[in-house]
C-alpha positions, 0 to 999 in steps of 0.5 A: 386691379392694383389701382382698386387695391390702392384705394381699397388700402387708403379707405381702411387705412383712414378708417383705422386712424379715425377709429384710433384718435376715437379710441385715444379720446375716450380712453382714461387717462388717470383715475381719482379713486375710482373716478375716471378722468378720459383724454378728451377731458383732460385735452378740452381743459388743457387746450382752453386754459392754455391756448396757443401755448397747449403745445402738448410738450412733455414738460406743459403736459406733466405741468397741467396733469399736476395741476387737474390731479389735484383739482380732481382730488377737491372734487373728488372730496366735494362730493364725499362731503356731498356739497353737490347737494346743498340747495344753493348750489344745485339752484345756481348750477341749474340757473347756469344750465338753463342759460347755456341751455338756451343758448344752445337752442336759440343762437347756436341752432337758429340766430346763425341761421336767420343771420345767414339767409338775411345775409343771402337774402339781402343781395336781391331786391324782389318786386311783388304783389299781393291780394290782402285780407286784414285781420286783427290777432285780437279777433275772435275764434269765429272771425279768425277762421271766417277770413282764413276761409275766405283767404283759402277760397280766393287762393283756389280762384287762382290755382282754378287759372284766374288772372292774379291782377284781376282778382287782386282788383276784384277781391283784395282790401289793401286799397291802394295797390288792389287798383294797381292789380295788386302791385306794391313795388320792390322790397329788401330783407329783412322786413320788419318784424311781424312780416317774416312769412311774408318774407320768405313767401317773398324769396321762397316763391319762383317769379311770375308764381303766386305764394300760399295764404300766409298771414302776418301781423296785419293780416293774410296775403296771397304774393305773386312775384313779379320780378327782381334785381341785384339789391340798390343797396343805399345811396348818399344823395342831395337834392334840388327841389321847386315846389308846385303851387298845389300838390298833385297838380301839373304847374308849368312854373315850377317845371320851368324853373327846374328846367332853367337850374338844370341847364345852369348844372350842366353848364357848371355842374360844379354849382350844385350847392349853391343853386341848392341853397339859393333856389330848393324849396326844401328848407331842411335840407337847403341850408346843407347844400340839398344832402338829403342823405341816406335813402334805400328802397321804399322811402320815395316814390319809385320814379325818384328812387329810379333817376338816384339809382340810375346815377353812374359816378359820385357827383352825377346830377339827374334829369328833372324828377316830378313828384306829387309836391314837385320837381327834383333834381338828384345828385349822387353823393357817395354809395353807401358801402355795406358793413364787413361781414363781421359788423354786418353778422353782430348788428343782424343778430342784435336786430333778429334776436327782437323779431318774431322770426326767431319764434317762427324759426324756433318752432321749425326747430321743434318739427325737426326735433320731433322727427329726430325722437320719434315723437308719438303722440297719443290721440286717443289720450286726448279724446278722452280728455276732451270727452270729460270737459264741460264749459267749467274748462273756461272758468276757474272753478274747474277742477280736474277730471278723473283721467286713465293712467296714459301716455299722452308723448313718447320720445325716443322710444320710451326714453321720455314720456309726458303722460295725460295727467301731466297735460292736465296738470298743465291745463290748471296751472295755466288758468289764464290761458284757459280763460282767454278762449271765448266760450262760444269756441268749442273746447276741443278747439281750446284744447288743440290750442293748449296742446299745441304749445304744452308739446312744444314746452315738453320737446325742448324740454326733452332737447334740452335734457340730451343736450350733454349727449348731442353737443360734447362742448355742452357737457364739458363746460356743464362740468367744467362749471359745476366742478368750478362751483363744488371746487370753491366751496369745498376750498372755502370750507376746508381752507379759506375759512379755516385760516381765517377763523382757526385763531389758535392754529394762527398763532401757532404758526405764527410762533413757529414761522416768526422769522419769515415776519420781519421789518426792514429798518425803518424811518417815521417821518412827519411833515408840515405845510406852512402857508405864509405871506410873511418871509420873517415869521417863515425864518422863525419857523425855519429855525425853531424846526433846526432847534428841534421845536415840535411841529405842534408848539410851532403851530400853536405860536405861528397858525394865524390869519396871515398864516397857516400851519398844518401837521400831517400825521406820522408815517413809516418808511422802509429805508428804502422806500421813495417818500426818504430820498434825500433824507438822512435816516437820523431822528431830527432831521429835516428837509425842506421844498418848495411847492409851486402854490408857494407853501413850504413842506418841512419833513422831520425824521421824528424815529429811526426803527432799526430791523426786527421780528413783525408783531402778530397783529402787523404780520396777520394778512401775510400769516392769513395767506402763508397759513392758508398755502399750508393748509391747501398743502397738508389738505392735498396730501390727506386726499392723495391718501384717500384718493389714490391717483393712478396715471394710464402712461401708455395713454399718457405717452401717446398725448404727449408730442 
């Protein structure tokens, strides 16, 4: 009893905390007027702009509660100024949620998970067979449903208990394996694009059962697992290869020859390159000492992957191998190690997201997301639709009937609902959908099809709109870019612009903060470079410098063909600055060096500027800033004002550790 009572204690007790920290998280933390900002907001941004810092310190809390206070009152002005309404800014925040939006559907509801079942998928190599009937997508209505019956009534020829090799030879148009009761070997995931169903019939079917029809690019297959084995992986590997005279006829020559290399190997297993190079005739690969490189299932025939695979130890050489072109002998190089998961998740994700896996999963995510609405869908709507067309459906002159007022899709309860005229709406929009069905196809089929993929477009839509509602993180960063947006165009407005365009107020400021402008003293040097051959006239010029001559008369006398002379133009220096060491802040004086090319650098003090006030126009980047601080100041005060902020210090109290 005590023991009941113990557990009965720590179940509450853990409910009532859960109940607590979701209470602590939904509670308003302060109030902007009388918007509310709660902990779990105020906690999302403080930890995201913080990182390891987000402590929760009574110092770093009060810090960033100043900090989002203020935000909150830009934001809280923005919308009185109803900036959230201007065109531009509600297209760039609606471009933004359908980017994220995707997001949300695609990568965070269905890469991870593709990426995860190729991953499991990828340790098992599974052999199959199948019974193949091809079908072109291109084919018509007609055609396509003439196989599809076709495929079905072989697929109840084995559920009657048929044996599945004999009707694989009888009944399959895949004719290289239809021979060998349908067998096609060993296959790896991922399989290329286009063979995703075959793929999961492949993994999904139990050895010795055969699959459902299933249809990929090329057409429906019907797959019987026969086997599998821990996944081969890849090998690195170098071959010996002696040609037969005529392929796929036996040669006792070239069967000899490989016999004698391969006693040579074993008594000098060593000498696998050189008898590659001096002997194999594949000329690509002889020259490299026969590296062949990296193979994987499915590339050769499987007697040649067998002996590779079957080799123990890095260096191993196999026993003669035949092919149809002739004789090989295998050495294992090196087993290829597979990625780290990390590399292994972003290389399977760049591939995936190109593959039609991605669609196929999608579209279970839309039954799933069916099922969680209550989706109903209102089959008498589309009767009726379908009772008012004719053959005009398939051209462009049809114009849409007069239609009941009806739901035809019902989410949640009535909480989203497409109606019969919205689909037809949908049907004229999309008039080149409506065009590509023959007119030999019954328009109530062309319809299903239409229907089909508008249910589609409506439940993500419908998804996407409860986004902010299924996912918190969602919402908070939909808030966080929007706030973002109306922040900085509400800070352009009433700030930035008007610092830089209020001349009067500048100039106001500038007269009352003039002594925040100031130049330190100053040094206006000038320089020149002179290029000479001639140590006499470089003499001249050195001492028509120390006479206090001006560069450009010098210049003038001295820029000939033997020399030249170039004059950079003035430039000021604090005193402090690193251009004037070792030069003495004297107009007149001069400093000369050497440069490694040979030409010689004269430096002259041309000004010596003692400290004062900066003119307007040297000071107005500085003004512009200092300006603009003032009037984010005095803007922050208006709205404390017109805002009042009101701080919740228990709630406050209880965040703070």
């Amino acid at each position: 009893m005590n023991y009941i009572l113990r557990i009965t204690t720590l179940i509450l007790t853990s409910l009532a905390c859960n109940l607590l920290v979701a209470q602590v998280d939904s509670d308003v933390l302060f109030t902007v007027g009388e918007k509310p900002v709660t902990i779990e907001e105020f906690k999302y941004i403080y930890e995201k702009n913080n990182g390891s810092n987000a402590d929760y310190s009574e110092e770093s809390v009060n810090e960033y509660l100043d900090l989002y206070k203020k935000f909150k009152l830009k934001v809280a002005r923005a919308r009185d100024l109803q900036v959230d309404t201007i065109p531009s800014l509600q297209r760039e925040l609606a471009g933004y949620r359908k980017q994220l939006a995707n997001t949300y559907l695609n990568d965070k509801e269905v890469t991870k998970t593709l990426v995860d079942e190729v991953i499991v998928r990828m340790k098992t190599d599974r052999e199959v067979a199948h019974i193949f009937l091809p079908l072109d997508q291109k084919s018509s209505f007609n055609i396509k449903n003439q196989v599809k019956a076709n495929i079905e009534a072989i697929h109840n020829r084995l559920k009657r208990g048929e044996d599945f090799a004999k009707v694989a030879k009888d009944a399959s148009l895949d004719a290289s394996s239809a021979v060998k009761g349908g067998q096609l070997g060993y296959y790896v995931a991922p399989l290329p694009s286009g063979f995703y169903a075959f793929e999961n019939a492949m993994y999904d079917t139990r050895i010795g059962e055969f699959s459902e029809p299933i249809l990929s690019k090329m057409g429906y297959h019907i797959i019987k697992v026969l086997d599998e084995r821990p996944a081969r992986g890849k090998m690195d590997i170098a071959h010996i290869l002696i040609k037969k005279k005529e392929k796929g006829v036996a040669d006792i020559q070239s069967k000899q020859l490989i016999d004698s290399l391969h006693r040579e190997l074993i008594k000098e297993p060593t000498k696998f390159k050189s008898v590659a190079t001096k002997h194999s005739d594949d000329k690509n690969t002889a020259a490299k000492g026969g590296k062949l490189g990296t193979i994987r299932i499915r590339q050769y025939n499987s007697a040649f992957e067998d002996a590779a695979f079957a080799l123990k130890k890095d260096g191993d050489f196999s026993q003669p191998v035949e092919s149809e072109i002739g004789w090989h002998i295998i050495q294992r190089i090196n087993v290829v190690e597979e990625l780290d998961e990390d590399r292994l998740r972003r290389n399977l994700t760049a591939q995936l997201v190109r593959d039609d896996r991605l669609e196929i999963s999608k579209k279970a995510l839309i039954e799933s997301i069916k099922k969680e609405s209550n989706l109903i869908v209102n089959k008498s709507a589309i009767n009726t639709f379908n009772s008012k067309l004719t053959e005009e459906f398939y051209s462009y002159k049809w114009q849409i009937p007069t239609l009941p007022s009806e739901n035809l899709l019902t989410f949640s309860g009535g909480a989203k609902v497409f109606t019969l005229s919205d689909f037809a709406e949908y049907c004229k929009r999309n008039t080149k959908d409506r065009l590509k069905f023959n007119k030999d196809i019954p328009t109530v089929d062309a319809v299903a099809m239409l229907f089909e993929e508008y249910t589609d477009d409506a439940v993500l839509q419908y998804e996407e709109a409860n986004l902010e509602k299924k996912y918190p993180a969602f919402k908070a960063l939909m808030r966080e870019y929007e706030e973002g947006i109306l922040l900085f165009e509400t800070t352009k407005m009433e700030v930035w612009d008007k610092a830089s365009q209020d001349t009067v107020g500048l100039q106001n400021y500038y007269a009352e903060h003039k002594e925040d402008y100031r130049w330190e003293d100053r040094v206006k040097l000038q320089s020149a470079v002179i290029k000479t051959s001639d140590p006499k006239i470089l003499a001249k010029i050195q001492k028509g410098i120390a006479k206090n001559k001006s560069f450009s008369s010098l210049q003038k006398k001295y820029n000939n063909e033997g020399t030249t002379f170039v004059i950079m133009d003035p430039e000021t220096f604090t005193v402090d600055s690193p251009q004037l060491e070792g030069v003495s802040p004297v107009a007149g004086f001069t400093k000369t060096n050497t440069k490694p090319d040979g030409s010689i650098v004269f430096t002259k003090v041309v000004d010596s500027i003692p400290a004062g006030t900066k003119k307007f126009n040297e000071a107005k980047g500085y003004i512009i800033a200092d300006y603009q601080d003032y009037l984010e100041q005095e803007w922050v005060k208006d709205l404390k004002a017109r805002y009042p902020v009101e701080i919740n210090q228990s709630v406050l109290d209880q965040l703070i550790k």
